[in-house]
C-alpha positions as CSV (number, residue, x, y, z in Angstrom):
1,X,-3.4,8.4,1.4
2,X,-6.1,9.7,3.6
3,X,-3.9,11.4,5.7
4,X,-2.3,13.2,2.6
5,X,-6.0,13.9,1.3
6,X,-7.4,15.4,4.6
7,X,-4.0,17.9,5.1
8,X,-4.1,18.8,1.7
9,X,-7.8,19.8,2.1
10,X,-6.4,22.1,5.1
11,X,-4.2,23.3,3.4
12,X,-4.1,23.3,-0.7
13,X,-2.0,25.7,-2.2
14,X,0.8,23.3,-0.2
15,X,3.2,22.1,-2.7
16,X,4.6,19.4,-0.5
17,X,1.1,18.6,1.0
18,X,0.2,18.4,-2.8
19,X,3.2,16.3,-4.1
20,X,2.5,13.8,-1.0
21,X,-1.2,13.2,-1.5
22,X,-0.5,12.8,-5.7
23,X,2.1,10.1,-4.5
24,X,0.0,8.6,-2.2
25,X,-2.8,8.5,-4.5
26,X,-0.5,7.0,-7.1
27,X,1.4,4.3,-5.0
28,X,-2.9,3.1,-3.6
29,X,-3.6,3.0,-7.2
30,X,-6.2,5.8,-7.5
31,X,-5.6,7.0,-11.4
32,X,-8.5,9.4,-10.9
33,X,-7.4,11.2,-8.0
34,X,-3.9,11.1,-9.2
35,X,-4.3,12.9,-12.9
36,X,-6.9,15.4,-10.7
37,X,-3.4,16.3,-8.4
38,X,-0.9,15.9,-11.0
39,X,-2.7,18.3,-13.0
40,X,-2.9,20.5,-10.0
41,X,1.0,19.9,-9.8
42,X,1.6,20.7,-13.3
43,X,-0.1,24.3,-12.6
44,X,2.7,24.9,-10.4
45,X,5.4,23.0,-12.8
46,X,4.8,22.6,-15.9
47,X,7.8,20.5,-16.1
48,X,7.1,17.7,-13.2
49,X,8.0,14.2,-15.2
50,X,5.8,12.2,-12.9
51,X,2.9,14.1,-12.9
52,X,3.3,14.7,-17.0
53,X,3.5,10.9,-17.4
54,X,0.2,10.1,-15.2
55,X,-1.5,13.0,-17.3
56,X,-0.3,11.0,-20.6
57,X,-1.2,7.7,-18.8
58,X,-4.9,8.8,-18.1
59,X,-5.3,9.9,-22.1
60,X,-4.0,7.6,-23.5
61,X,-7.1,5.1,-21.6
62,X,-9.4,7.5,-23.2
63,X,-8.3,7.3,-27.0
64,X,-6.2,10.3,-26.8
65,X,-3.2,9.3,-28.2
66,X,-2.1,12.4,-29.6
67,X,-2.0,14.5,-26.1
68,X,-0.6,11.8,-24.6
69,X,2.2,11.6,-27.1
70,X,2.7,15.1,-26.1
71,X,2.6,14.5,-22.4
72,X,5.0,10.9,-22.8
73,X,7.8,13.1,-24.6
74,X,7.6,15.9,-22.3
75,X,8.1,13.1,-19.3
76,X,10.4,11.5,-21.1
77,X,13.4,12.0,-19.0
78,X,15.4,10.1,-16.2
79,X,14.0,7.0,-14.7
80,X,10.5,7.6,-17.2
81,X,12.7,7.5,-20.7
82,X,11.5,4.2,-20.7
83,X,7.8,3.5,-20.3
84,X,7.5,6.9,-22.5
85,X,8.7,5.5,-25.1
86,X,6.9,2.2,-24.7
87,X,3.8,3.9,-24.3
88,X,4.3,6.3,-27.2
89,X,5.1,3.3,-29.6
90,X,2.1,2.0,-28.4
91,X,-0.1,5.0,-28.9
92,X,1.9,5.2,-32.3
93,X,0.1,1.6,-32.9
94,X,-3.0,2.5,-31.7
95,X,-3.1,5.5,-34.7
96,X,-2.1,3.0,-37.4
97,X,1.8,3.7,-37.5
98,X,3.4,0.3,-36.7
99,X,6.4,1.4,-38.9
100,X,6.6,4.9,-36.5
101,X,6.2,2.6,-33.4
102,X,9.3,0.6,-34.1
103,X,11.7,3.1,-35.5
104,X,10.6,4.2,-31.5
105,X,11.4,1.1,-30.1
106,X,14.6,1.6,-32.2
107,X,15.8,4.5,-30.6
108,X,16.0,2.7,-27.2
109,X,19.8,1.7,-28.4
110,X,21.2,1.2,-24.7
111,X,21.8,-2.7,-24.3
112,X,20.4,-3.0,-21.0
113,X,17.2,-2.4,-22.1
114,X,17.3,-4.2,-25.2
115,X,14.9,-7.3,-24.1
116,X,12.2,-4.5,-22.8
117,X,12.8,-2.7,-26.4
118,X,12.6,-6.5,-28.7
119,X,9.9,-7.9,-26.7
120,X,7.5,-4.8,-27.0
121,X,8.1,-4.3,-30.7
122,X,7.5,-8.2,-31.0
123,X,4.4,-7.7,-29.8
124,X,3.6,-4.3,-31.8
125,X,4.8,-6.4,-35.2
126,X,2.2,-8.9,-34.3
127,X,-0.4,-7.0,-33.7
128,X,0.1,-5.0,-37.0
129,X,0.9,-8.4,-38.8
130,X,4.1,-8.5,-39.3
131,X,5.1,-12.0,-38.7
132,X,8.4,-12.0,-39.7
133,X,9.5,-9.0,-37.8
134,X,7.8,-10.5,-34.6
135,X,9.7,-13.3,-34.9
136,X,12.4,-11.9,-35.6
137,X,12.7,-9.5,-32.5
138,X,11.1,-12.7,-30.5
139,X,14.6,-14.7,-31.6
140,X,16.8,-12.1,-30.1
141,X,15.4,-12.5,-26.5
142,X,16.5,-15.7,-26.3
């Protein structure tokens, strides 16, 4: 990552230099560093999933669930379908809408990712109270 950090700083209207260091930043862990490039990346395409998802990552951590609604269904595509939509039912939570969290779940109707889907809308019908449901979804791991 430093390596990245100090070429990008030579040169830093680089988009590869600039892709590098935000996925070095990422892969060491450094959120901060990594919304600051992504959103430097996002300048330059507006339609890069990665960087769109770290974006919506970073505000959802600060309460702001709407934008990063907006950012997880812009990313939303490929490989990050999945933790979008996990992370937009739990924003969905997070604004009162259990109900609007599941149907979300719901739409995750491929098989293969139907434990992932059940387990995190047992945990969202838990959280909101709804004990039946929980169990329910809980059941169908197993």
């Amino acid at each position: 990552a430093t390596f990245m950090r100090e070429s990008l700083r030579r040169s830093p209207n680089d988009p590869e230099l600039l892709l590098g260091a935000f996925k070095a930043s990422l892969a060491s862990g450094d959120l901060d560093e990594s919304v600051s490039l992504a959103n430097r990346i996002l300048i330059v395409d507006p339609a890069h999933t990665l960087a769109r998802f770290v974006v919506g990552v970073r505000a959802m951590r600060v309460g702001r669930c709407d934008e990063a609604r907006r950012d997880f269904a812009r990313a939303s595509k490929g490989p990050l379908e999945l933790p979008s939509v996990a992370l937009t039912a739990w924003c969905l939570l997070a604004e009162g809408s259990a109900d609007q969290a599941l149907e979300t779940l719901d739409r995750l109707s491929d098989e293969r990712v139907g434990r992932f889907r059940d387990y995190h809308a047992a945990l969202i019908a838990e959280a909101r109270g709804y004990t039946y449901e929980a169990r329910k979804r809980l059941r169908g791991l197993y």
